[in-house]
C-alpha positions in Angstrom: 21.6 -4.7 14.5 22.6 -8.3 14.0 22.5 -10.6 16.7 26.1 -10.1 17.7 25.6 -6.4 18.2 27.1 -5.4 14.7 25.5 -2.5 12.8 23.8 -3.7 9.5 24.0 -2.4 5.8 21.9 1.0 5.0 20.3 -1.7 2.4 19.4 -4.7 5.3 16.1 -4.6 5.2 15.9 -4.6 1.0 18.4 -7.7 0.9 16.1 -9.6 3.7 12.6 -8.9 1.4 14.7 -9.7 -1.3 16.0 -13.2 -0.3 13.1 -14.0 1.0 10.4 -12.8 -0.4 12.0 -11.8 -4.3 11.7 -8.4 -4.4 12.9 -5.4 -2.6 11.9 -3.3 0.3 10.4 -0.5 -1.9 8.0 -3.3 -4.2 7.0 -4.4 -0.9 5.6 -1.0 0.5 3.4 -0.8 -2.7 2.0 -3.8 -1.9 1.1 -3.6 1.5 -0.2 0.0 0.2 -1.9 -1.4 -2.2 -3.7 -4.5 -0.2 -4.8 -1.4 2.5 -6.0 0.5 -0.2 -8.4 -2.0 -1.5 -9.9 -2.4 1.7 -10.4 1.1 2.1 -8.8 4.3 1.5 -9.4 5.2 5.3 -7.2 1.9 5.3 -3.9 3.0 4.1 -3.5 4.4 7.2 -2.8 1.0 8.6 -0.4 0.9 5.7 1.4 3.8 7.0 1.6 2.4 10.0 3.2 -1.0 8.7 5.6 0.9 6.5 7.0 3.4 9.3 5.6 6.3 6.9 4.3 9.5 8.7 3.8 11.6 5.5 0.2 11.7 3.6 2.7 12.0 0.7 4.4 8.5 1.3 1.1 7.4 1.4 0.1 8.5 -2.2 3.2 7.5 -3.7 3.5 4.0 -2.6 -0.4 3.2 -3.3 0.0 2.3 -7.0 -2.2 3.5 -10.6 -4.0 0.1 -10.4 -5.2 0.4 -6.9 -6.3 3.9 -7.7 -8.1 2.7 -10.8 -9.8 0.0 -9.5 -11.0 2.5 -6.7 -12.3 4.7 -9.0 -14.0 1.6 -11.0 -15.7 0.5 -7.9 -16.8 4.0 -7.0 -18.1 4.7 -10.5 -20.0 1.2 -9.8 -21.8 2.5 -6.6 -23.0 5.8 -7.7 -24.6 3.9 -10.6 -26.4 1.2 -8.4 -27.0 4.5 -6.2 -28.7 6.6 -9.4 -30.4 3.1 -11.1 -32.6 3.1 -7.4 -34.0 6.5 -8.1 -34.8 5.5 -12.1 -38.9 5.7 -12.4 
């Protein structure tokens, strides 16, 4: 609602990010996804949160490839350091 008790556009809250912040409302659920999801994955719950999502599959669609990869980098990078302790 605005200020004067007057409903707002089904788009508000995309024209506020926008003018403010240059992109829309659904850019800017990826990226808090996305900063959550390079914490932790356990993390993204606090994304969910932020976002209003309740669905596991909100979740997975908003957390963008690149956050994915770079999981899956960094993962692939521990289990090596894990493997190179156990090298005789």
């Amino acid at each position: 609602m605005h200020p004067d008790g007057t409903l707002v556009a089904k788009n508000y809250v995309s024209q506020v990010w926008s003018s403010d912040f240059g992109t829309g409302a659904h850019i800017c659920r990826s990226i808090v996804y996305d900063i959550e999801f390079s914490i932790s994955e356990d993390a993204t719950l606090a994304g969910m949160l932020l976002n209003d999502h309740t669905s596991q599959q909100a979740r997975m669609k908003y957390t963008g490839d690149q956050a994915k990869q770079a999981a899956l980098a960094a993962a692939g990078k521990k289990n090596g350091d894990i493997f190179d302790e156990f090298k005789v």
